[in-house]
C-alpha positions in Angstrom: -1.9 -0.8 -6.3 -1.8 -4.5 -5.9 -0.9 -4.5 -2.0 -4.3 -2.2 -1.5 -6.0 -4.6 -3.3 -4.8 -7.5 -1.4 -4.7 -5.3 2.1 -6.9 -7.7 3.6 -5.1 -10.7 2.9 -1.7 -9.4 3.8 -3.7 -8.4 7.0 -3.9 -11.9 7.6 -0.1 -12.7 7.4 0.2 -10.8 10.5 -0.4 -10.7 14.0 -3.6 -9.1 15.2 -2.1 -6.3 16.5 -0.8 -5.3 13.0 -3.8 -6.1 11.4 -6.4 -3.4 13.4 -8.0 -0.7 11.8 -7.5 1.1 14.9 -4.4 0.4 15.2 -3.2 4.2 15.1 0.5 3.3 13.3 -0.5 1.3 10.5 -3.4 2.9 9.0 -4.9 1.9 5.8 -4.5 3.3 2.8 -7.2 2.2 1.0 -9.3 4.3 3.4 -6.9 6.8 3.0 -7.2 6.8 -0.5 -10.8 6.7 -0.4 -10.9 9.9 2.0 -8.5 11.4 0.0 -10.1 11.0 -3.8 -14.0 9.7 -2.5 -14.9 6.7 -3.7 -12.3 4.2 -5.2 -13.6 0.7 -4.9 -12.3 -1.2 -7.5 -8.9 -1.3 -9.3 -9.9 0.6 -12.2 -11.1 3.4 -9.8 -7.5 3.6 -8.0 -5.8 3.0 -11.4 -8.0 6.3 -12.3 -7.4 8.2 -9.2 -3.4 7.3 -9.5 -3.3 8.5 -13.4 -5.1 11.6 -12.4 -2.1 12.6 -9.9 0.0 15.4 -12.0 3.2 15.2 -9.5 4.4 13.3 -6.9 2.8 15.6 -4.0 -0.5 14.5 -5.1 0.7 10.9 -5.2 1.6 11.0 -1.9 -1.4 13.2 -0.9 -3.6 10.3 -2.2 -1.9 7.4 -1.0 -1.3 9.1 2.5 -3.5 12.1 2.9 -2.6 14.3 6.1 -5.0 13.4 9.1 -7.8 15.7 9.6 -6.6 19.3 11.5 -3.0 19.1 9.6 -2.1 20.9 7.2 -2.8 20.0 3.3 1.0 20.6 2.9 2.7 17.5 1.5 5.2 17.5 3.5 2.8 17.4 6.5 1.4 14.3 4.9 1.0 11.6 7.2 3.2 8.6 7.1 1.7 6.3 10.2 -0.3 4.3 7.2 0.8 0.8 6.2 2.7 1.4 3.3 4.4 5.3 3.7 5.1 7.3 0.5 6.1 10.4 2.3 9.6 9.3 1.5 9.5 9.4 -1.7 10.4 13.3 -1.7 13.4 13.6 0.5 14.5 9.9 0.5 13.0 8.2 -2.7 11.8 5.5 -0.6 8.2 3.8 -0.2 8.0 2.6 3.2 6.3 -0.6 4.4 5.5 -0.3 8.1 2.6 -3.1 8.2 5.7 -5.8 9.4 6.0 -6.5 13.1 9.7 -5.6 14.8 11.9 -8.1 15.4 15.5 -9.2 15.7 14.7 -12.7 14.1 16.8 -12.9 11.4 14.7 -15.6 10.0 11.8 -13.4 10.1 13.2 -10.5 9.2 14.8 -12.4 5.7 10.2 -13.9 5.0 9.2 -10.2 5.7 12.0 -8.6 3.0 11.9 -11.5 0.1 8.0 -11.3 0.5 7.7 -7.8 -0.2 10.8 -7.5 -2.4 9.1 -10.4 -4.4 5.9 -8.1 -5.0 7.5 -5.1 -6.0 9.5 -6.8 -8.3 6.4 -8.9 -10.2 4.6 -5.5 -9.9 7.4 -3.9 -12.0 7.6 -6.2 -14.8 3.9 -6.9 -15.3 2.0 -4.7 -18.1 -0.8 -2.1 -16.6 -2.8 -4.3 -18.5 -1.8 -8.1 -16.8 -3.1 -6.4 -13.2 -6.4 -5.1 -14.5 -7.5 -9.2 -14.1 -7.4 -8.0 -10.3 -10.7 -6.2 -10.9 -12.5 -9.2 -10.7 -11.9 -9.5 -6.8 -12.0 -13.4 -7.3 -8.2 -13.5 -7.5 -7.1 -14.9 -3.9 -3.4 -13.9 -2.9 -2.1 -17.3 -2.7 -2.7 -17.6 -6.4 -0.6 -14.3 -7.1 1.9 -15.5 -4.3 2.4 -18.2 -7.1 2.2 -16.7 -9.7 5.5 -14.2 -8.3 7.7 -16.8 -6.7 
């Protein structure tokens, strides 16, 4: 929930070609969420639209919802958005696609210790300490902080 709500800004960490809303690969889920549920515009909307999910299909049907003319089979859910929970199933896996390739092992180390860094402040933070994200005011560099 907290990487849709800073999409935009970890848009900007990348190059421009990553960053495209038409950028067929990387779509985002935030408007995939949207589609998928109708209107979820703040955090407290997603946070609703997340609780409402009874099993992990309809997780992964609201984070990446299949692509108009596929089936609404979960397992036909598409996985070309920026962070891919079609994993979850068959590999237990989230995957995060948004990263540009590279054999830079200096990059690749920024790209994994970022992320890993996220998931990790996500886990031990209360539902409640990430509500304070509903204000919108909150910029990233300021939770970057906050997590390293």
């Amino acid at each position: 929930m907290v990487v849709l709500h800073y999409e935009e800004q970890i848009d900007d960490l990348h190059p421009p070609h990553r960053q495209r809303a038409d950028n067929p690969y990387i779509a985002s889920n935030t408007h995939g969420m949207e589609a998928a549920s109708g209107t979820v515009s703040t955090v407290h909307d997603r946070l609703d639209a997340i609780l409402q999910c009874v099993n992990i299909f309809n997780l992964i049907r609201l984070f990446n919802p299949p692509w108009p003319g596929r089936n609404d089979d979960p397992a036909r859910a598409c996985h070309y958005y920026k962070y891919n929970f079609t994993s979850l199933c068959t590999l237990h896996t989230i995957e995060f696609r948004q990263h540009n390739g590279t054999f830079d092992p200096q990059k690749i180390k920024e790209t994994i210790v970022f992320y890993l860094t996220f998931v990790r402040s996500c886990l031990v933070r209360r539902l409640n300490e990430l509500c304070w994200l509903d204000n919108g005011s909150e910029p990233i560099h300021t939770f970057v902080k906050v997590i390293m």
